[in-house]
PyMOL Python script that loads the backbone (N, CA, C, O; Angstrom):
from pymol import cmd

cmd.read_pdbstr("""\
ATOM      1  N   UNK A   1       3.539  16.599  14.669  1.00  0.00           N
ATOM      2  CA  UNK A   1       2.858  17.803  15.106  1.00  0.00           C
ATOM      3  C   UNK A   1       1.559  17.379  15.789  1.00  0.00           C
ATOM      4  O   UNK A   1       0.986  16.351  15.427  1.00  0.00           O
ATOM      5  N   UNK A   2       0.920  18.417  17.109  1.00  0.00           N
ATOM      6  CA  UNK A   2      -0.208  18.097  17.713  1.00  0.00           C
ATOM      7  C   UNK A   2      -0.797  19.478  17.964  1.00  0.00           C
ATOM      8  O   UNK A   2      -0.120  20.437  18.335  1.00  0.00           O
ATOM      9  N   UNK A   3      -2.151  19.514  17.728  1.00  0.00           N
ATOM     10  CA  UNK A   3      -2.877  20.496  17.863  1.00  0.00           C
ATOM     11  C   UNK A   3      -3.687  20.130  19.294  1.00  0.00           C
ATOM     12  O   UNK A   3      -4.204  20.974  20.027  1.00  0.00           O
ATOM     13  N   UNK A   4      -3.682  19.212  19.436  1.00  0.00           N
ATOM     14  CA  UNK A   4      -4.939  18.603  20.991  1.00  0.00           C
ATOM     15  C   UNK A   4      -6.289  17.803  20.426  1.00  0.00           C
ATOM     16  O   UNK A   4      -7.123  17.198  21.099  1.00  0.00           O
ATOM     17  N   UNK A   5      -6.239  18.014  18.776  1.00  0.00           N
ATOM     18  CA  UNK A   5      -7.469  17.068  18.761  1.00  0.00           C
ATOM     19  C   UNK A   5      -6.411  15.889  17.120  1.00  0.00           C
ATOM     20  O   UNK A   5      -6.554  14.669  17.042  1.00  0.00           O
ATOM     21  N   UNK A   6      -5.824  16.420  16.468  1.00  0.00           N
ATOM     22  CA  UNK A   6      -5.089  15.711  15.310  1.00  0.00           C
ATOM     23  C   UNK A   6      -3.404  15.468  15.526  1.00  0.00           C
ATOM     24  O   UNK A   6      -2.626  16.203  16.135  1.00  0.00           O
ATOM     25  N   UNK A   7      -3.196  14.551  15.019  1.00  0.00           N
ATOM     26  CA  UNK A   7      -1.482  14.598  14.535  1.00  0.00           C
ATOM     27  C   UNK A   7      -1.165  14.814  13.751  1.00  0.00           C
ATOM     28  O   UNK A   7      -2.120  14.718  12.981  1.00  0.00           O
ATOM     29  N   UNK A   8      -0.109  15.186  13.095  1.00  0.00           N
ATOM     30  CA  UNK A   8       0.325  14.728  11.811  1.00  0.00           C
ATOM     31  C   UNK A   8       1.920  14.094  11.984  1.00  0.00           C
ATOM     32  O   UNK A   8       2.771  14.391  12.822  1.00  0.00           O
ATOM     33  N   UNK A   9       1.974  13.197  10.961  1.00  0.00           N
ATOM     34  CA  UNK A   9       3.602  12.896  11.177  1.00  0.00           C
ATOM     35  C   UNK A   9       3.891  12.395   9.395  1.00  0.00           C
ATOM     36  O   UNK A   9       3.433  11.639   8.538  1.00  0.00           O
ATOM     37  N   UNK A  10       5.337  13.759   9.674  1.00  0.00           N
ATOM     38  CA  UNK A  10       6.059  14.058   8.350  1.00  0.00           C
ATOM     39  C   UNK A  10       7.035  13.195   8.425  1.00  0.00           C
ATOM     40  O   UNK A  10       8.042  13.285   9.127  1.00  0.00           O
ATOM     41  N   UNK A  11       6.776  12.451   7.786  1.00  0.00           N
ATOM     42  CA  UNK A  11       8.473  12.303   6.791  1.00  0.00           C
ATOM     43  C   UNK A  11       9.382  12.609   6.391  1.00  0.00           C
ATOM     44  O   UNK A  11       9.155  12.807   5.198  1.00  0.00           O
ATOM     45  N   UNK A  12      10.389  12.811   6.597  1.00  0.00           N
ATOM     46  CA  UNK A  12      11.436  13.880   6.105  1.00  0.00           C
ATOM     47  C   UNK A  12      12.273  13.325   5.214  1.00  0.00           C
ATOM     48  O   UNK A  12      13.361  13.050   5.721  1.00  0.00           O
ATOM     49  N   UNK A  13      12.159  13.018   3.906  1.00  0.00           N
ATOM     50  CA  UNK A  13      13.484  12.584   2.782  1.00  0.00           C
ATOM     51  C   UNK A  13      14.720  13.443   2.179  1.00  0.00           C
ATOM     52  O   UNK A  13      14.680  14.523   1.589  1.00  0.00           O
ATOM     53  N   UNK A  14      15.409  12.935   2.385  1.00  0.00           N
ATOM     54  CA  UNK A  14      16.196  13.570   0.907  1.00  0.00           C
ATOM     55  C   UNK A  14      16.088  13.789  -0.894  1.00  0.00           C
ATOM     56  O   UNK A  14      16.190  14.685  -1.732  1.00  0.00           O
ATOM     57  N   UNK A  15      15.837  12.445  -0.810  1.00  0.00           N
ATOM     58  CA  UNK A  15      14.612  11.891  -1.816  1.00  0.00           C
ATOM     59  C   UNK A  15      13.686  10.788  -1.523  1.00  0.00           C
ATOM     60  O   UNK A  15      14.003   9.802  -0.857  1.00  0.00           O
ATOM     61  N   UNK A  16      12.703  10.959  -1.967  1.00  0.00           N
ATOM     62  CA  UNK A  16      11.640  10.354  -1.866  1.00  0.00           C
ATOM     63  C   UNK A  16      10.859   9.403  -2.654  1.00  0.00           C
ATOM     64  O   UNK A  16      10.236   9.684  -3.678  1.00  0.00           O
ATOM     65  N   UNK A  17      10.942   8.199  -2.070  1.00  0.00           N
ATOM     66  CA  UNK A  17      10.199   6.768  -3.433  1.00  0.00           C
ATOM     67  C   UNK A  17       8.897   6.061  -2.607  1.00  0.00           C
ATOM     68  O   UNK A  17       8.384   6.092  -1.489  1.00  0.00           O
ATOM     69  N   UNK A  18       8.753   5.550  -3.628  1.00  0.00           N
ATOM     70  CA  UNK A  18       7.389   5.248  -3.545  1.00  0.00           C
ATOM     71  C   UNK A  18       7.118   4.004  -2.021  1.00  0.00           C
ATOM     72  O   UNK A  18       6.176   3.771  -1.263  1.00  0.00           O
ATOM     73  N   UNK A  19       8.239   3.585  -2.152  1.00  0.00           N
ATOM     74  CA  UNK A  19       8.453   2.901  -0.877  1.00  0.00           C
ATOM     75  C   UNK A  19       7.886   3.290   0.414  1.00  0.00           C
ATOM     76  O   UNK A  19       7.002   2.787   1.108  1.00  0.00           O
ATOM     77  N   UNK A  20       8.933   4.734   0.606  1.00  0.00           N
ATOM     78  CA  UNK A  20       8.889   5.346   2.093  1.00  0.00           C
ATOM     79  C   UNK A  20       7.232   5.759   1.687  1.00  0.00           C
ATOM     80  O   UNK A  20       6.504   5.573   2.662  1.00  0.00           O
ATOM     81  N   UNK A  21       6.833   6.037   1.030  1.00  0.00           N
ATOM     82  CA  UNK A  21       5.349   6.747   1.075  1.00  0.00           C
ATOM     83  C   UNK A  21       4.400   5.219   1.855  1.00  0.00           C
ATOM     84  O   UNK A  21       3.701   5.235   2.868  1.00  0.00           O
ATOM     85  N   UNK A  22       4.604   4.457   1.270  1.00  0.00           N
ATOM     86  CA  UNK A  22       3.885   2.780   1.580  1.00  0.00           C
ATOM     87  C   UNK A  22       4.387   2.353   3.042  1.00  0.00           C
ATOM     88  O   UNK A  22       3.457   1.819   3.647  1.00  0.00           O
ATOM     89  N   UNK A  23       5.261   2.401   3.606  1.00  0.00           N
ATOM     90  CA  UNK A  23       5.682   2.528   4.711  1.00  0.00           C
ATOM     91  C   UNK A  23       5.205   3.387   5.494  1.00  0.00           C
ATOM     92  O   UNK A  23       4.481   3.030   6.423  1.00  0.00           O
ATOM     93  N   UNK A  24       5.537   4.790   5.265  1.00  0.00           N
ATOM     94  CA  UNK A  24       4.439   5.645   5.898  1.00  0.00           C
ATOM     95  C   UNK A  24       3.258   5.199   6.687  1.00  0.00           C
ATOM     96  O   UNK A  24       3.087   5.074   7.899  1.00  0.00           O
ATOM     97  N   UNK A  25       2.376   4.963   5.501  1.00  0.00           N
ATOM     98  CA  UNK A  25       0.972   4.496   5.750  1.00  0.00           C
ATOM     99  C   UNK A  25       0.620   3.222   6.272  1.00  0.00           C
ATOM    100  O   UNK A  25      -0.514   3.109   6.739  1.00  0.00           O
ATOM    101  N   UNK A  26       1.462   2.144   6.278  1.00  0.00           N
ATOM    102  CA  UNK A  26       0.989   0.982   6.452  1.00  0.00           C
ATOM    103  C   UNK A  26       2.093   0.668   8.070  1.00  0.00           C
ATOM    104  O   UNK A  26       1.560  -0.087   8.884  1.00  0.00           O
ATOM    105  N   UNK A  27       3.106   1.064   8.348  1.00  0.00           N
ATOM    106  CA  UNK A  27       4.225   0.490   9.319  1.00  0.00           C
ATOM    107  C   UNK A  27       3.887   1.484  10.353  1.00  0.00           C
ATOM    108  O   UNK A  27       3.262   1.231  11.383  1.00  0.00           O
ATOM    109  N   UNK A  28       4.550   3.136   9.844  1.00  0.00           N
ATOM    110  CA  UNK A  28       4.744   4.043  10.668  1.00  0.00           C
ATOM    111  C   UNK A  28       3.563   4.694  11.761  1.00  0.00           C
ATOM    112  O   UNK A  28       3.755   5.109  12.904  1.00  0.00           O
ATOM    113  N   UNK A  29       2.300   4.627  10.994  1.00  0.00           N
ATOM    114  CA  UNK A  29       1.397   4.990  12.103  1.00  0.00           C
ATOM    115  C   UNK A  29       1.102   4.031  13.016  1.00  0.00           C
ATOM    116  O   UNK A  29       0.581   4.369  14.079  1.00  0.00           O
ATOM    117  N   UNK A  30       1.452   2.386  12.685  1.00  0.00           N
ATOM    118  CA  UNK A  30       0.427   1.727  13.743  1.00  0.00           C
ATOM    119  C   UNK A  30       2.006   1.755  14.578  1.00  0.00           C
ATOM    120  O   UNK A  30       1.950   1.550  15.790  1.00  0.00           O
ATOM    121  N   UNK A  31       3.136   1.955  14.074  1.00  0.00           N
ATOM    122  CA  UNK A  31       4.107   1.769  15.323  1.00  0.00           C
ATOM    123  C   UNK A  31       3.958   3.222  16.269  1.00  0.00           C
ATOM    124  O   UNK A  31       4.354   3.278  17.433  1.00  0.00           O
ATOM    125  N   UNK A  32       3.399   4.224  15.641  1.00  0.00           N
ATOM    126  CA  UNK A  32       3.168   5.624  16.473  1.00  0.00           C
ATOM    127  C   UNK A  32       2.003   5.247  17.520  1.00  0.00           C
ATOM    128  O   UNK A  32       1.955   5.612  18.694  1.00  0.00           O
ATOM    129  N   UNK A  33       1.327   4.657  17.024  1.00  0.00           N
ATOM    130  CA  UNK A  33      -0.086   4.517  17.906  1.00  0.00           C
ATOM    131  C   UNK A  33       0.289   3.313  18.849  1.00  0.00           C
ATOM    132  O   UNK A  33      -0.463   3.247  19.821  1.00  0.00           O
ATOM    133  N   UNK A  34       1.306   2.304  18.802  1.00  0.00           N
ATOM    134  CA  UNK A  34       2.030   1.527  19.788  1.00  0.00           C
ATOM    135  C   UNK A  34       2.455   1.603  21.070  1.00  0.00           C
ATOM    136  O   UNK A  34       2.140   1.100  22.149  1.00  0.00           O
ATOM    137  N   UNK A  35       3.947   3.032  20.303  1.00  0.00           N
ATOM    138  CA  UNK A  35       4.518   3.722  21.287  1.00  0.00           C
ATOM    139  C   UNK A  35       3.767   4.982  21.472  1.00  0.00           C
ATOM    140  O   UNK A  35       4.565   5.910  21.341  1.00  0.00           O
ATOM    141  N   UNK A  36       2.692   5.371  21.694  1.00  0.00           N
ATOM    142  CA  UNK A  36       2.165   6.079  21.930  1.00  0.00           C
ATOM    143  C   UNK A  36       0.692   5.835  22.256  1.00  0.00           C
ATOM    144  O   UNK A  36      -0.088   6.091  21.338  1.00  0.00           O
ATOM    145  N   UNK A  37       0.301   5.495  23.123  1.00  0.00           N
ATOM    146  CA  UNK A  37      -0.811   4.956  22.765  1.00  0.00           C
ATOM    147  C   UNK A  37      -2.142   5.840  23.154  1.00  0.00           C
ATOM    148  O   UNK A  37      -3.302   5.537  22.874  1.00  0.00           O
ATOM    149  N   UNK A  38      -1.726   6.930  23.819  1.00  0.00           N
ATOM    150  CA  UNK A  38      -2.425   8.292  24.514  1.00  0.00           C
ATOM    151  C   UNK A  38      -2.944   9.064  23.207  1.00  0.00           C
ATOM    152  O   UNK A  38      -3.779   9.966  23.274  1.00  0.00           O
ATOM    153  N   UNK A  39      -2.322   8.583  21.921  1.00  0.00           N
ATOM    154  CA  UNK A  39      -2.495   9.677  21.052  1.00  0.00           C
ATOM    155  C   UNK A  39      -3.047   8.395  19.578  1.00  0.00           C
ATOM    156  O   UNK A  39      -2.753   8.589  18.399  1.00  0.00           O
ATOM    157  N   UNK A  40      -3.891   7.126  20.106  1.00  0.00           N
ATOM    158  CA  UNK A  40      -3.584   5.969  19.410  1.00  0.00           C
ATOM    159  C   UNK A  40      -5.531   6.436  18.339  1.00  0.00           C
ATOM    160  O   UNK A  40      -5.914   5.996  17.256  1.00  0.00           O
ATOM    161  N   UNK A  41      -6.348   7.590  19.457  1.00  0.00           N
ATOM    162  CA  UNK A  41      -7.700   7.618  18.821  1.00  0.00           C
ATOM    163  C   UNK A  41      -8.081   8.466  18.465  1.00  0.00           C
ATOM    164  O   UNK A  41      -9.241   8.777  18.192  1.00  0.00           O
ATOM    165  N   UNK A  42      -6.453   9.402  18.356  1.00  0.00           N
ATOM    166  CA  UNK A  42      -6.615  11.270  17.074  1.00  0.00           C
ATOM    167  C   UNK A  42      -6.549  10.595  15.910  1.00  0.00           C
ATOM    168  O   UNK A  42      -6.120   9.472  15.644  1.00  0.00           O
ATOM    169  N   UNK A  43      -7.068  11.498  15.213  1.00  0.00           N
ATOM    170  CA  UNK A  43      -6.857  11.775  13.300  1.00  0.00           C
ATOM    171  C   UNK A  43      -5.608  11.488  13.091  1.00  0.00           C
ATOM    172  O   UNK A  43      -4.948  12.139  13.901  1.00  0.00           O
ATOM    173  N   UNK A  44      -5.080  10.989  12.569  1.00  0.00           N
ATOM    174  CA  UNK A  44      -3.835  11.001  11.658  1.00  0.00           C
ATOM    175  C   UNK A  44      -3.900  11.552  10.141  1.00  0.00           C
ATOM    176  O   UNK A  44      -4.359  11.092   9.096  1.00  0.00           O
ATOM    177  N   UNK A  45      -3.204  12.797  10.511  1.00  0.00           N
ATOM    178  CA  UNK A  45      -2.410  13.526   8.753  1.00  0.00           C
ATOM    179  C   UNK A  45      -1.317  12.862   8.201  1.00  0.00           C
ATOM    180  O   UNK A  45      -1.034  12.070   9.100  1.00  0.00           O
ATOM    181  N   UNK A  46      -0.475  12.666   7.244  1.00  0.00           N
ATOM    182  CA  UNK A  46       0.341  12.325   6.708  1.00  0.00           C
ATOM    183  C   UNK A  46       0.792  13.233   5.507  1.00  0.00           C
ATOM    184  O   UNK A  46       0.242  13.816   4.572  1.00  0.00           O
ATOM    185  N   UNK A  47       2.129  13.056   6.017  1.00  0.00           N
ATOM    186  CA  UNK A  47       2.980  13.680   4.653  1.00  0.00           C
ATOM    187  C   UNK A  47       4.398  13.402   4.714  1.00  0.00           C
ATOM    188  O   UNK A  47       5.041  13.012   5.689  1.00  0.00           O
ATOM    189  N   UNK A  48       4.915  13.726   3.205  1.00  0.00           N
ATOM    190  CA  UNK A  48       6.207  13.257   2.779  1.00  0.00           C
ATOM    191  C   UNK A  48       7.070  14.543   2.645  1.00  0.00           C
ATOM    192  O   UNK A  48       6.879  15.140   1.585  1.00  0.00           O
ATOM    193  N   UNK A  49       7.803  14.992   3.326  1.00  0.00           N
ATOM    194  CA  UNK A  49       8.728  15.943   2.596  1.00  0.00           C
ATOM    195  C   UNK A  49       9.776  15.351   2.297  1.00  0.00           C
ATOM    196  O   UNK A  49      10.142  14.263   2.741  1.00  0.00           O
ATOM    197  N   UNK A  50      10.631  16.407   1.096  1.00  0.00           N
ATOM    198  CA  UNK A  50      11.467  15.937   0.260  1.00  0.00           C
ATOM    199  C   UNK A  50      12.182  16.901  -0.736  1.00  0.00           C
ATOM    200  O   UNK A  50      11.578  17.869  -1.198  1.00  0.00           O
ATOM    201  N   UNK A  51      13.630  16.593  -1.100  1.00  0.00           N
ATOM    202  CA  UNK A  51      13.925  17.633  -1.809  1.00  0.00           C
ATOM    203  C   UNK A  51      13.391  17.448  -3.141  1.00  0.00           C
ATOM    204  O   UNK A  51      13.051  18.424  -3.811  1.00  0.00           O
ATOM    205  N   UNK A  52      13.294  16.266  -3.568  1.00  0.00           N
ATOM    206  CA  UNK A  52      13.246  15.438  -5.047  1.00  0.00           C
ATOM    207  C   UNK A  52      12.168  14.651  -4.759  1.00  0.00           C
ATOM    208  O   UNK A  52      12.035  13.982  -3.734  1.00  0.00           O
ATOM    209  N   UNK A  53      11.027  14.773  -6.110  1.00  0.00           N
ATOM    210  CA  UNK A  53       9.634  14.464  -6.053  1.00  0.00           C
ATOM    211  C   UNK A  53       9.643  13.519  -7.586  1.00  0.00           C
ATOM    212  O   UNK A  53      10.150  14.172  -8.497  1.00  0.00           O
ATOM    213  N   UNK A  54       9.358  12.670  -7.837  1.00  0.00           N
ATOM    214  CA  UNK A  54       9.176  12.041  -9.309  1.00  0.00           C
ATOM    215  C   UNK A  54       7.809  12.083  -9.181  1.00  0.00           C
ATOM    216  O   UNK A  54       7.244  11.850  -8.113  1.00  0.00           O
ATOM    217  N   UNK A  55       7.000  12.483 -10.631  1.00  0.00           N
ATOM    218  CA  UNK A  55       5.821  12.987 -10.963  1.00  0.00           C
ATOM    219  C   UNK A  55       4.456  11.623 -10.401  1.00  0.00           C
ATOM    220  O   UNK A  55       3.296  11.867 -10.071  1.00  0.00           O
ATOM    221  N   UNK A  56       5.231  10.064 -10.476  1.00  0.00           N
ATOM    222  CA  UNK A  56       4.522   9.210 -10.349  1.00  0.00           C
ATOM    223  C   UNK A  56       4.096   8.880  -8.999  1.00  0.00           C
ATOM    224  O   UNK A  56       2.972   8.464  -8.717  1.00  0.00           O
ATOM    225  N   UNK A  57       5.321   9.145  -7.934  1.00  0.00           N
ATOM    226  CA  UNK A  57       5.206   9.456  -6.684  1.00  0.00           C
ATOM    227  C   UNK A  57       4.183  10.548  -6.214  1.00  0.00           C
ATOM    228  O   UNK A  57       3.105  10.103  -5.820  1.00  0.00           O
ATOM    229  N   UNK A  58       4.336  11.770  -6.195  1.00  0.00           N
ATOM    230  CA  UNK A  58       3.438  12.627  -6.141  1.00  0.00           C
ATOM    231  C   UNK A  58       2.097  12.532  -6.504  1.00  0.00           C
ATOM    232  O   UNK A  58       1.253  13.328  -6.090  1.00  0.00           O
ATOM    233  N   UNK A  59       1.822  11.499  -7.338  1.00  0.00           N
ATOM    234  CA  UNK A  59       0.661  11.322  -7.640  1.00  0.00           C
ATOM    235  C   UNK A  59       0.077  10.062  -6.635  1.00  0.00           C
ATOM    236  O   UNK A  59      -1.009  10.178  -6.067  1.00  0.00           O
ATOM    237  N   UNK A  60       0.695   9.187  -6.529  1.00  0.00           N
ATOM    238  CA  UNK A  60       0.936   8.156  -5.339  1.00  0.00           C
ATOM    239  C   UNK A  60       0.247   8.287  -4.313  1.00  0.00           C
ATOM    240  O   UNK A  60      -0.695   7.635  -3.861  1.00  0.00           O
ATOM    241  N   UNK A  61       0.980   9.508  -3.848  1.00  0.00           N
ATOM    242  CA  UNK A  61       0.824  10.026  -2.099  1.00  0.00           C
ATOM    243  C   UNK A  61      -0.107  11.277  -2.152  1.00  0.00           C
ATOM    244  O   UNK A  61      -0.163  11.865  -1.072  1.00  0.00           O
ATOM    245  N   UNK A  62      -0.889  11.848  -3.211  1.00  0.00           N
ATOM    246  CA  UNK A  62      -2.040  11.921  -3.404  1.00  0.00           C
ATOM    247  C   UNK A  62      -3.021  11.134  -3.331  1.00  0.00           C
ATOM    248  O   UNK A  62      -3.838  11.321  -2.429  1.00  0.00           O
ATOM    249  N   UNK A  63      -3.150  10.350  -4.001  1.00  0.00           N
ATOM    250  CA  UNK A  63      -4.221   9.236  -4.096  1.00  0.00           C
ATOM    251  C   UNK A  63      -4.030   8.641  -2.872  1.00  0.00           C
ATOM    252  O   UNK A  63      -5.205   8.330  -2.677  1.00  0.00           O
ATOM    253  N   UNK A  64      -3.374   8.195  -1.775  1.00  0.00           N
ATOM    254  CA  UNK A  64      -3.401   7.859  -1.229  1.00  0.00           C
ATOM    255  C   UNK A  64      -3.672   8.881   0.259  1.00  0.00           C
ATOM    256  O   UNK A  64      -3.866   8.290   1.321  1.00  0.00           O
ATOM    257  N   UNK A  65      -3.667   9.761   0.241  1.00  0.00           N
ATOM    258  CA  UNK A  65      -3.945  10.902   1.367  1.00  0.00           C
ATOM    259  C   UNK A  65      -2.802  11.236   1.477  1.00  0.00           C
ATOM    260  O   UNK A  65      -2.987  11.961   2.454  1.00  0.00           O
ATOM    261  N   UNK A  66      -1.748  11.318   1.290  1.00  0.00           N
ATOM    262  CA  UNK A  66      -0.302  11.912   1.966  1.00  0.00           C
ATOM    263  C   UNK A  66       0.177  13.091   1.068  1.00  0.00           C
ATOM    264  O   UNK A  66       0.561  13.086  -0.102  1.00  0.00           O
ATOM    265  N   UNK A  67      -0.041  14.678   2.479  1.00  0.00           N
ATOM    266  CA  UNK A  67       0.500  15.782   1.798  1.00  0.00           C
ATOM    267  C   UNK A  67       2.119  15.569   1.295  1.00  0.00           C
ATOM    268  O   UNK A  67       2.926  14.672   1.537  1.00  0.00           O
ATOM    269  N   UNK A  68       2.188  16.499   0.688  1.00  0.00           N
ATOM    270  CA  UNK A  68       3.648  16.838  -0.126  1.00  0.00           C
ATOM    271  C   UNK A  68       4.184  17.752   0.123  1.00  0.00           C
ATOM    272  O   UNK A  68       3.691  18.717  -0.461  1.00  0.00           O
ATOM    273  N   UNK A  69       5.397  18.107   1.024  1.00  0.00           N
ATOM    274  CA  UNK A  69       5.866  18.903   1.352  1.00  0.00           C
ATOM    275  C   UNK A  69       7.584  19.156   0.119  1.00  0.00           C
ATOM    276  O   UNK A  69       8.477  18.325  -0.050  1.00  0.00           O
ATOM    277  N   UNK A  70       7.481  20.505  -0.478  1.00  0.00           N
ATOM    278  CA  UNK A  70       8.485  20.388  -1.367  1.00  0.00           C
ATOM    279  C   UNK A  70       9.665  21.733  -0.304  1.00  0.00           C
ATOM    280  O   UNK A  70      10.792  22.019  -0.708  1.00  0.00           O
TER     281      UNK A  70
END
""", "prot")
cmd.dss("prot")
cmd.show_as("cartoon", "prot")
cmd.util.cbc("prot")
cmd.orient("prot")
């Protein structure tokens, strides 16, 4: 998603581990800001949606900035 000044980029799981959340944050944005590089010096939001949330995860991708989409 783009508003003209932020992004955000969701995740979309089926279920969701602690993995894809760490990936997220560490792989997926700098390969967005790669192939994209027009959009490499907006804000980045983050979030995980998912049908299935384990309580330790959710807490995870809190602490770490990443909304939770249920």
């Amino acid at each position: 998603m783009y508003n003209g000044e932020n992004i955000a980029l969701i995740e979309c799981k089926y279920k969701a581990h602690k993995s894809d959340v760490e990936k997220l944050i560490t792989k997926q944005v700098d390969s967005f800001k790669k192939l994209f590089p027009i959009y490499a010096n907006h804000k980045f939001y983050l979030g995980i949606a998912s049908f299935s949330f384990y309580p330790e995860l959710e807490e995870f991708a809190k602490e770490n900035g990443v909304a939770i989409l249920k």
